[in-house]
N, C-alpha and C positions, 0 to 999 in steps of 0.2 A: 168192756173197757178195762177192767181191772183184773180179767185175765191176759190180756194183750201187755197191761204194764206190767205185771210179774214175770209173764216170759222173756221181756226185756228185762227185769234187773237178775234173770237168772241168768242171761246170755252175759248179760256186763259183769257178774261174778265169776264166771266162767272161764270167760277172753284173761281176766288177772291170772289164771292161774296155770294160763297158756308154759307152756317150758322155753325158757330163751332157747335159740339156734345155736345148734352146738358146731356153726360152720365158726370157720377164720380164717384169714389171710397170710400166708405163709411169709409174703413179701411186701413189703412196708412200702417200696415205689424209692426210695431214698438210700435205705442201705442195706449188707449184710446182715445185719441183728436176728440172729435167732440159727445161724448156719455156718457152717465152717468149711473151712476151702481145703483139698485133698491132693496133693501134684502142684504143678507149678504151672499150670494153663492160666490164665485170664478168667475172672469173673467180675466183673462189675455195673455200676448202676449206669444206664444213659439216659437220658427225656423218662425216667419215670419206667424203664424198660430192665430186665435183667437178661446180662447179656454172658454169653460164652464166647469166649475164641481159643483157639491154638496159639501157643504159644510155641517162643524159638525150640523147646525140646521136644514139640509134638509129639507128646504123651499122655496118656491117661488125663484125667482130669477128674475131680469130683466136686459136687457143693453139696452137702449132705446138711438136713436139720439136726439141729443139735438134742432134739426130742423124739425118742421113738414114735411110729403112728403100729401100732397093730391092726386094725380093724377100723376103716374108713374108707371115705366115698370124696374121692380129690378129682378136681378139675383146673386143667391149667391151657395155657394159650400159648402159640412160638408159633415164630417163622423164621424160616431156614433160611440162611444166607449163605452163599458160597456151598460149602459142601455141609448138609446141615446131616451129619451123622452122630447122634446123640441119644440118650432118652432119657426114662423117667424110672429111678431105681424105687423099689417098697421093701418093709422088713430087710433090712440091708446093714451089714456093718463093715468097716473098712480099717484098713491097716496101713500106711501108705498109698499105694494106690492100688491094691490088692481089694477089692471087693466081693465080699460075700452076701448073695443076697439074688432076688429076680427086676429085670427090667422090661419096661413096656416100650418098646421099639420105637424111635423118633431117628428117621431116615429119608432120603431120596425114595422117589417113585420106584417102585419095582423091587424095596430090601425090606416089607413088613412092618409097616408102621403100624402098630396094634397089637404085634406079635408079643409073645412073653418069650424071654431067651433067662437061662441061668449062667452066668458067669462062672472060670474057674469047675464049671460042674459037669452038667447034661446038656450045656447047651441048649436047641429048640426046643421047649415044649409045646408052642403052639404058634405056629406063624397063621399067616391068614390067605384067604383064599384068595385065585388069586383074581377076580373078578370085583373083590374089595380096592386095588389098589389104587383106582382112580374116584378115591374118595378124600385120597390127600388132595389138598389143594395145591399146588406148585408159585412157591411167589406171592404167598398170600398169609392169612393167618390162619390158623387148624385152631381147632379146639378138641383137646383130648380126655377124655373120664378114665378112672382106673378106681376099680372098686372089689376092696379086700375083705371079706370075712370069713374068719375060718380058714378053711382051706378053698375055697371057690374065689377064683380069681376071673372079673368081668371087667371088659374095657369097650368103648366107643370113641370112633373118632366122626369130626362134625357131626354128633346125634347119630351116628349109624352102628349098631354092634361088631363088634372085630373078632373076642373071642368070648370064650364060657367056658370057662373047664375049673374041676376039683384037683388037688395034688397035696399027699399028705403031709409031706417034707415043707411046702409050705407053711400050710397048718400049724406049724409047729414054732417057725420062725416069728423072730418081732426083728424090727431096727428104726432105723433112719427111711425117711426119704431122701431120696437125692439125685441130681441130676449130674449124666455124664456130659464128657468130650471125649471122644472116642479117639484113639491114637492115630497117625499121619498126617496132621497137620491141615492147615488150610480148613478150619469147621469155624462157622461161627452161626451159632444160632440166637435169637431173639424168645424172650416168655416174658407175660403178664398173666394178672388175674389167675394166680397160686391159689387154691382155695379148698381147703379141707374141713372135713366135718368127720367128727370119730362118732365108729357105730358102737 
C-alpha cells in the first residue's frame, strides 16, 4: 500500500512539472491581430472564418504574420471556393507584394497541392506525385500540416504525406508566415484552425 501511494505522489509531482504546449492559434476567429495585409486583395473575418478573395486589381495578395516562425510544426484548414488558387507561405519576407520566401501549394485538383514552389527564384522544388492528387478533397474542407526544421521541409494533406525533402537555401531562411492570393482574379478561399507550435 505505501509503495502504491508513493508512486502516485511521484506521478502527481511529475504531471506539475509537465512543459505547457508550445502550440497557438494564429487566428483569433474575430479579427486581423497579430498579421498584416500585403496588395490590395480582400482579407477578412466571416462566421468566425478567415477568408480571401480577389479583389477589382486581381493581384498578388498577401496576409503574412507579423512574427517570424523559423522552426515549426503548423496546421491549418481551407476550402476553396471559386478558383481556390492560393497557399501557405514559411520563412518568407515581402516588400509590396514581391515575396521572398517558399510556399506550400493550395490549388485546384490536378496543380500540386502539397507541393513546395519558390517564388521570384527556382520555382518547383517538389511537386507531388501524381497519384497524390486525389487526396484533395473538392468542395469540402482539407486540412494541411507544414513542418519546418532546419533545412527538411515535410507536409501532409488530410493525414497523408506529400512531400520530404532537405534544401539548404532553406535552412538558412527565417520570415513570416503567410498566406497568398495568387493573381487573376476570381480566388476566394476559406481557413480555420491556424495552429502552430515552434520547434
Amino acid at each position: 500500500m505505501k509503495k502504491s501511494l508513493l508512486s502516485l505522489a511521484v506521478i502527481i509531482i511529475l504531471a506539475g512539472f509537465v512543459a505547457p504546449s508550445k502550440k497557438q492559434s494564429l487566428f483569433n476567429g474575430k479579427d486581423l491581430t497579430g498579421w498584416k495585409i500585403y496588395g490590395t486583395e480582400k482579407w477578412y473575418v466571416e462566421d468566425g472564418l478567415l477568408v480571401c478573395e480577389s479583389g477589382p486589381d486581381k493581384g498578388y495578395g498577401y496576409l503574412a504574420t507579423d512574427k517570424f516562425y523559423k522552426d515549426f510544426d503548423l496546421t491549418v484548414e481551407f476550402l476553396q471556393e471559386a478558383n481556390g488558387n492560393s497557399g501557405v507561405f514559411f520563412r518568407s519576407t515581402i516588400e509590396g507584394t514581391k515575396i521572398t520566401g517558399w510556399q506550400c501549394e493550395v490549388a485546384p485538383k490536378g496543380h500540386d497541392t502539397g507541393g513546395i514552389y519558390e517564388s521570384y527564384g527556382r520555382g518547383w522544388l517538389k511537386q507531388i506525385e501524381d497519384e497524390k492528387e486525389n487526396i484533395l478533397k473538392v468542395d469540402e474542407w482539407n486540412k494541411l500540416r507544414i513542418k519546418v526544421v532546419g533545412d527538411r521541409v515535410q507536409t501532409w494533406l488530410n493525414g497523408q504525406p506529400m512531400v520530404d525533402f532537405s534544401d539548404e537555401k532553406i535552412g538558412k531562411a527565417d520570415g513570416s508566415i503567410a498566406l497568398q492570393i495568387h493573381d487573376g482574379g476570381g480566388i476566394k478561399v476559406r481557413w480555420r484552425k491556424l495552429v502552430v507550435e515552434e520547434l
